[in-house]
C-alpha positions in Angstrom: 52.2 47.6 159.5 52.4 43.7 158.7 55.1 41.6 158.6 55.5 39.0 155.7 56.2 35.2 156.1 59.9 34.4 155.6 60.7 33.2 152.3 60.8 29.6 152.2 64.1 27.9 152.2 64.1 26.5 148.7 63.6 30.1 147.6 66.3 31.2 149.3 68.8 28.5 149.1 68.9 28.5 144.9 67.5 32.4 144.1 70.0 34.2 146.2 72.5 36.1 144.6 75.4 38.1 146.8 76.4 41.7 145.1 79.6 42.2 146.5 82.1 39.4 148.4 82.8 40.9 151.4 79.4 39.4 152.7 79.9 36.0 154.4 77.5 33.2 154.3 76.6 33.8 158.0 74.9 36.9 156.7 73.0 34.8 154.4 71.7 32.6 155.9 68.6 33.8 157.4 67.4 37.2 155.9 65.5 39.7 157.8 62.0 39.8 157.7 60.8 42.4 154.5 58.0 44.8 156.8 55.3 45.3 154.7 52.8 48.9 154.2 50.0 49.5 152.6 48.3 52.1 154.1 48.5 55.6 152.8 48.3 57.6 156.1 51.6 59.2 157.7 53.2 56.9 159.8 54.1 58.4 163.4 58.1 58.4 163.7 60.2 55.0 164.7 62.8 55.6 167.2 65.3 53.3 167.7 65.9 50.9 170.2 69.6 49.9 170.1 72.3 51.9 169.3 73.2 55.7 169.3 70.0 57.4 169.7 68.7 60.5 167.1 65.8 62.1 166.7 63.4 60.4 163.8 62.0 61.7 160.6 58.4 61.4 160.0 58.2 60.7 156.1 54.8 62.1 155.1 52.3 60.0 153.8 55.0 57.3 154.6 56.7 54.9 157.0 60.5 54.1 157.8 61.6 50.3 157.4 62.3 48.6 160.6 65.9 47.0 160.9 67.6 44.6 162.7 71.1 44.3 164.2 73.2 41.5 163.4 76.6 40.6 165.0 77.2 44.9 164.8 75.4 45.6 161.5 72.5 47.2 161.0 70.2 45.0 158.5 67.4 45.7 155.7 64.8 44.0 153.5 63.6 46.1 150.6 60.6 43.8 148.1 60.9 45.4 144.4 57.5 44.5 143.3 54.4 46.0 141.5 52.4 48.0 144.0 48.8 49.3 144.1 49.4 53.5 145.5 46.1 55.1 147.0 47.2 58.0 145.3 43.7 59.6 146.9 40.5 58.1 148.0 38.8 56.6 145.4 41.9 57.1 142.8 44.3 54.1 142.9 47.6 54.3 140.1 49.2 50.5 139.1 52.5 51.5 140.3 55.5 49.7 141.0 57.9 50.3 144.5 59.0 48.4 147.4 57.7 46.7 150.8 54.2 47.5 149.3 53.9 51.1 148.5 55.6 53.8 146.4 57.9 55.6 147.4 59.3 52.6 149.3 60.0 52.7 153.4 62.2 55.7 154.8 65.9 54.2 155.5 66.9 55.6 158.9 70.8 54.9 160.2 73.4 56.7 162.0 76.8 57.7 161.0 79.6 55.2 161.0 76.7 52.4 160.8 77.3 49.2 159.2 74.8 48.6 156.8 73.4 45.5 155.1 70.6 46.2 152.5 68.5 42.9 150.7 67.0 43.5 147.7 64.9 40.8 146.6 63.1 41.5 142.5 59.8 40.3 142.5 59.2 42.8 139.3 58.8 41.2 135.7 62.3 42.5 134.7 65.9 42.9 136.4 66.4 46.1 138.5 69.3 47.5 140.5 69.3 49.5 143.7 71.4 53.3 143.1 72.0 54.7 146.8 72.0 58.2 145.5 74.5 60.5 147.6 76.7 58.0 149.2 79.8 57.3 149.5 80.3 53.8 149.0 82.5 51.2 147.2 82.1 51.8 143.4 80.9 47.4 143.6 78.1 48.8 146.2 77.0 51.8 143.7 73.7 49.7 141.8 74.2 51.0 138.4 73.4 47.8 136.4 75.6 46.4 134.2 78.4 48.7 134.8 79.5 48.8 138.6 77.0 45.2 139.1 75.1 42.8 137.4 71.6 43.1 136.9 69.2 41.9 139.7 67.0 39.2 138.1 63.8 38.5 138.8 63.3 35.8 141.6 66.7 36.8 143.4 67.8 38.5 146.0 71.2 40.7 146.1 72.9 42.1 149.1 74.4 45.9 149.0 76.8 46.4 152.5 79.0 49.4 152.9 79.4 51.9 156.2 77.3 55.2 156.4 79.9 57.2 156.1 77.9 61.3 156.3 75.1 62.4 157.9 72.9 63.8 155.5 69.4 62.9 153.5 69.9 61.0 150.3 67.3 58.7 147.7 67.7 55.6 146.0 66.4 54.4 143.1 67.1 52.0 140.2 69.9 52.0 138.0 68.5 49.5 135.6 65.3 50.3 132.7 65.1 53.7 134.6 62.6 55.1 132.3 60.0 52.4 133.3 61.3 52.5 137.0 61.0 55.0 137.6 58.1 56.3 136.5 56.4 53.5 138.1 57.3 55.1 141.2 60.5 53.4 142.1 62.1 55.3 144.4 63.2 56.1 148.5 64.4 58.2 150.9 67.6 57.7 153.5 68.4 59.4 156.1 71.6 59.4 157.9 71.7 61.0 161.3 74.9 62.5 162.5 76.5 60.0 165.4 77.0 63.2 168.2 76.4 66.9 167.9 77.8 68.1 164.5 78.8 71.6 164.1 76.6 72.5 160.8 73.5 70.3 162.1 70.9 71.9 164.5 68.6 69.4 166.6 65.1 69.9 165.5 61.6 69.1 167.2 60.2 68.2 163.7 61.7 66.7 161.1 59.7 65.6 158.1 60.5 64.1 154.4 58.8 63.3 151.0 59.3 62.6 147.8 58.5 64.9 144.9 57.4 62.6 142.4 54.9 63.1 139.0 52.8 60.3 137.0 51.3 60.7 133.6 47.9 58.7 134.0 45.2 59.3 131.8 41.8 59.7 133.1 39.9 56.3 133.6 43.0 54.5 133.4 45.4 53.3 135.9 49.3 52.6 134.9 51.5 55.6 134.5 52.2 56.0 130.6 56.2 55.5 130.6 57.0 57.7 128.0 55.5 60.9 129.5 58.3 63.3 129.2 57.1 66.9 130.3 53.2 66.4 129.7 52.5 64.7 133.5 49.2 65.4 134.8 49.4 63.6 137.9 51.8 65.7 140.6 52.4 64.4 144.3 54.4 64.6 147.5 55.4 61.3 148.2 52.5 60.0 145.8 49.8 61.5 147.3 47.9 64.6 145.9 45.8 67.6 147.9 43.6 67.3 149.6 45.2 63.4 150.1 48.0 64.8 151.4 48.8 64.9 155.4 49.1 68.0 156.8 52.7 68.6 158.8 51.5 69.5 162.4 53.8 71.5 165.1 54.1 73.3 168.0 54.5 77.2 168.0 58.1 77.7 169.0 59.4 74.6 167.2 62.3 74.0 165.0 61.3 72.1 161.6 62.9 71.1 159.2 62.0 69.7 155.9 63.7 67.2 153.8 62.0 67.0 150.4 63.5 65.3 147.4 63.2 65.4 143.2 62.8 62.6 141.4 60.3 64.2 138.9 61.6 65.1 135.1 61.6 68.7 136.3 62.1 71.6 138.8 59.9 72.1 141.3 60.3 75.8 143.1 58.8 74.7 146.9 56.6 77.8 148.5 56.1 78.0 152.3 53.9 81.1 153.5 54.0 82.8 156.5 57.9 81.8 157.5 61.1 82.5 156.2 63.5 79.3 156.0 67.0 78.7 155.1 68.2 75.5 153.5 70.9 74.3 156.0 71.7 70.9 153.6 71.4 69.7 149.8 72.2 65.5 149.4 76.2 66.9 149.4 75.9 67.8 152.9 75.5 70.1 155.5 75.4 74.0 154.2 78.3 76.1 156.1 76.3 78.6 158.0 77.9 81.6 156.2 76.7 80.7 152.8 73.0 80.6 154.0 70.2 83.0 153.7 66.7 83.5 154.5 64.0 82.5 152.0 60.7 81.7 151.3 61.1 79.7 148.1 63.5 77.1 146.9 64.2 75.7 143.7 65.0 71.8 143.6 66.0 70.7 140.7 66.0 67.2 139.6 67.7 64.8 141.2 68.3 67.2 144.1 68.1 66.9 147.6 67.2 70.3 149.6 66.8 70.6 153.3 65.5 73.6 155.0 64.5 75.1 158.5 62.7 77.3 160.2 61.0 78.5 163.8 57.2 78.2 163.2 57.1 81.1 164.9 53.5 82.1 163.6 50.3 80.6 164.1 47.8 79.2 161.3 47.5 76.9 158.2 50.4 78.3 156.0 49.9 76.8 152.5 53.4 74.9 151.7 53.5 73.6 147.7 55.5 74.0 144.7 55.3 77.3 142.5 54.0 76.2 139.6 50.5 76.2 139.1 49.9 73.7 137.0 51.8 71.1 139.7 49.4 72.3 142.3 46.2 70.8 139.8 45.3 67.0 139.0 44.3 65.2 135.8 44.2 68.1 133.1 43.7 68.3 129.4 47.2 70.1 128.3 44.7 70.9 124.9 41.9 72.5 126.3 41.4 76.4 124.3 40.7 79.2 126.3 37.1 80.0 126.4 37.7 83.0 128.3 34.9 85.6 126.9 33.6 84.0 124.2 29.5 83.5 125.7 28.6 79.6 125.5 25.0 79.0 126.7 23.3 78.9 123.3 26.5 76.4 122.3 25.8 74.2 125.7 22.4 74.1 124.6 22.8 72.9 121.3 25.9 70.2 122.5 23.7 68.9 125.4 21.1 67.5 122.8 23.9 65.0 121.4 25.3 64.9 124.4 23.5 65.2 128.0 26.1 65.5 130.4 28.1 68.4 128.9 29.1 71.8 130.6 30.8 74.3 129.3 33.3 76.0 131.2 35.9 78.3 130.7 34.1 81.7 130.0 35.1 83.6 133.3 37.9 81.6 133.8 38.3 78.5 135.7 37.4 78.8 139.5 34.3 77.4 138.9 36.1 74.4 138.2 37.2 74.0 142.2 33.5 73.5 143.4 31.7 71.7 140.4 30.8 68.5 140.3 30.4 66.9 136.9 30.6 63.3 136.1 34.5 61.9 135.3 35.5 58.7 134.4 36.4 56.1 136.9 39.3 56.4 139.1 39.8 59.6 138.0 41.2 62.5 139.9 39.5 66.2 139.5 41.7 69.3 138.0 40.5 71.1 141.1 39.4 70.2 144.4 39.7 70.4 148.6 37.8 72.3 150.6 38.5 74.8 153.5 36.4 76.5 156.0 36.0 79.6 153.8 35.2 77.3 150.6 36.8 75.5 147.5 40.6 75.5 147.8 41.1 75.0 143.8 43.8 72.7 144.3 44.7 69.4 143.4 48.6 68.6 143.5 51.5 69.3 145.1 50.0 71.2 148.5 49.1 70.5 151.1 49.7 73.0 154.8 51.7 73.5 157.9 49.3 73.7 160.8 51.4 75.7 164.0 49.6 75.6 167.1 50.5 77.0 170.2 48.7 74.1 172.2 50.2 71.0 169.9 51.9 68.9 172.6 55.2 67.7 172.2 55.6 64.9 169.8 51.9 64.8 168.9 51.3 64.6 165.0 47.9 64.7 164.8 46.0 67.1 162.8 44.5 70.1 165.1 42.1 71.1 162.5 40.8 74.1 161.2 42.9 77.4 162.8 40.5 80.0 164.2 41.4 83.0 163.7 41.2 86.0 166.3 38.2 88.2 165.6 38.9 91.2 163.1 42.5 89.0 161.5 40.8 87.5 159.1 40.3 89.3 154.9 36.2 90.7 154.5 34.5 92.9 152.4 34.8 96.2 153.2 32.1 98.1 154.3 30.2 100.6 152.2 30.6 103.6 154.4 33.9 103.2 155.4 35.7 102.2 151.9 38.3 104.5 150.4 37.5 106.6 147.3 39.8 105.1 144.7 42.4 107.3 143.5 42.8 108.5 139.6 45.5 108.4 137.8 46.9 111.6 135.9 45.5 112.0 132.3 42.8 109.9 133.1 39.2 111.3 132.5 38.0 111.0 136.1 41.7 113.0 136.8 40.5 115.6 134.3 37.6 116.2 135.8 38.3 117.4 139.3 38.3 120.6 140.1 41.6 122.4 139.6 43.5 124.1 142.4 44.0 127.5 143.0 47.0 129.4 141.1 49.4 130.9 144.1 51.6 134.1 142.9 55.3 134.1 143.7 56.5 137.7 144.9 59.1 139.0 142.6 62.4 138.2 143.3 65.5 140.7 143.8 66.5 139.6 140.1 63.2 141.6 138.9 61.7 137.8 137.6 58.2 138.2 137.1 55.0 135.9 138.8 55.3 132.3 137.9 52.2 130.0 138.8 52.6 126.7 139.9 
């Protein structure tokens, strides 16, 4: 993490705008530093160093802002400005975000805090700053034009209101949101609860992302705005499988999981081998007697859904969202199915106009997770990853939750591969010891086998006769 220059004074003195006048000129007159991040790895938690303590989040493939207290408040810098995401090696989206990356730094205070937030606009148009969730004076709220005016380029505005829940909440623009935000504008916040709260559990790991989607055609590099189902590029916190971190605990631990929708759709989040139950949604902690255990949970856009669990069972447990296409990368929406229909003498014939064709699509489309054929530049692949056992014929929203009995408190590295006892792990069965399959009545095989034999009832008192069954 680097730390930008302060602005100069002449900046400051004549581009500084002030949102709301409850903030004095004291306040103004030296900002706090804006931290600056450009690297895509996870960022390993930031705990505080004045004030009420609380356990940090780690924000995956992400970083929280630092902050700085003045005269009791608790003081941010966020930079709108066009950013350059790794979105994965080798494939880099034009986006735009804050402090240098997209989704912007993690916003980390504690309840009852005093908060000052700086926006400075260093995009080509005005923006706004929504603090989605809060409660907050309606001056404070950042919907442009109605609650504020516009943030103009070159200036900086000042939000300031208390943290008034615990809880995990976004923000976002309120101003040209269709452009915003799919250029990646967006955050999370996280407000920890001041002493032990009745409805929230401590946790050993606590992790956050974004779900966010792009639509960026292959060989290109800036979103296209005015995608509105047809995305093609699907991330947690802008990064795509295998790019993604893995999230990496102890056996025995509590986790919890803080994930976010800023997409244009629903997103139903998968996690294998445990059974969580979503103890918060961005209105607040979930009473304990409306909770149940799942695997699955929709979030919905604009939602906020927190669950937990004891990772209670070792291995890499796939976690992603339900829907396979958000589990791909770049991929024609167009493409026919080719399933069955033979191709070679047609892959022949199309090579000789055009040498790097394959044809694909005539058994389906695994072979698609270990091919290599030639894309355009900074281009992602539909399919890709690769795990000890082979292709992993993913490319999106997945990535895995490593649990390992030896993971030491606190450590976030990545253990990797799990190994498996001997004899726990799927093979082909062996040819002596498979099972006959079964037949089904009526079928052919069924009407084949050799018939039992008929059993006569004695006759009854009544004088009824034999029956056969």
């Amino acid at each position: 993490m680097q730390r930008r220059q302060l602005f100069q004074n002449a900046l400051l003195g004549t581009a500084t705008a002030v949102a709301a006048s409850t903030v004095g000129r004291a306040a103004m007159a030296a900002l706090p530093e804006p931290a600056q991040q450009t690297s895509a790895g996870t960022a390993p938690p930031l705990h505080p160093t004045a004030g009420p303590g609380y356990d940090p989040v780690v924000t995956l493939n992400g970083w929280t802002a630092p902050s700085r207290m003045n005269a009791g408040v608790k003081e941010f810098h966020l930079v709108a400005e066009p950013v350059v995401r790794e979105v994965a090696p080798g494939f880099k989206v034009n986006m735009w975000g804050y402090n240098g990356q997209s989704p912007g730094p993690t916003i980390e205070v504690v309840e009852g805090d005093r908060v000052r937030l700086f926006v400075t606009n260093r995009l080509p148009e005005h923006t706004t700053v929504h603090w989605h969730g809060q409660r907050l004076p309606n001056g404070m709220d950042g919907v442009g034009g109605i609650t504020q005016p516009h943030i103009p380029p070159g200036k900086t505005f000042v939000y300031e209101f208390t943290a008034r829940r615990p809880g995990t909440f976004m923000y976002h623009p309120h101003a040209d949101e269709m452009v915003q935000m799919a250029m990646g504008m967006m955050g999370l916040w996280i407000t920890h609860p001041r002493s032990r709260h009745p409805l929230i559990d401590r946790v050993q790991r606590d992790f956050c992302f974004l779900l966010s989607s792009f639509d960026v055609e292959p060989g290109s590099a800036t979103p296209r705005i005015n995608t509105m189902t047809d995305f093609n590029i699907w991330t947690f916190n802008s990064r795509v499988f295998p790019a993604i971190d893995t999230l990496n605990v102890r056996r025995g631990d509590r986790v919890r999981l803080r994930v976010g929708n800023l997409t244009m759709t629903n997103h139903p989040v998968h996690l294998h081998g445990h059974e969580f139950e979503v103890t918060g949604t961005d209105g607040g902690p979930v009473p304990r007697t409306a909770r149940w255990p799942e695997v699955t949970v929709d979030v919905a856009v604009g939602q906020m859904r927190q669950m937990e669990f004891i990772a209670d069972e070792e291995g890499d447990w796939a976690l992603h969202c339900h829907k396979s296409h958000h589990t791909m990368g770049a991929m024609g929406h167009d493409v026919p199915t080719m399933i069955g229909v033979p191709q070679s003498d047609l892959e022949s014939r199309i090579r000789r106009l055009v040498p790097d064709y394959m044809a694909m699509g005539e058994t389906g489309m695994a072979e698609m997770g270990s091919m290599e054929m030639p894309l355009p530049g900074n281009t992602h692949p539909m399919m890709t990853g690769q795990g000890p056992f082979g292709a992993a014929e993913m490319g999106g929203m997945f990535t895995l939750l490593k649990v390992r009995a030896g993971q030491a408190p606190g450590d976030y590295s990545d253990p990797g591969w799990f190994a498996h006892p001997p004899g726990a792990v799927a093979r082909e069965a062996d040819a002596g010891t498979a099972p006959v399959p079964a037949s089904a009545p009526g079928s052919p095989a069924a009407d084949a086998s050799p018939q039992l034999p008929s059993v006569r009832k004695p006759d009854t008192a009544e004088g009824h006769g034999a029956h056969r069954h």
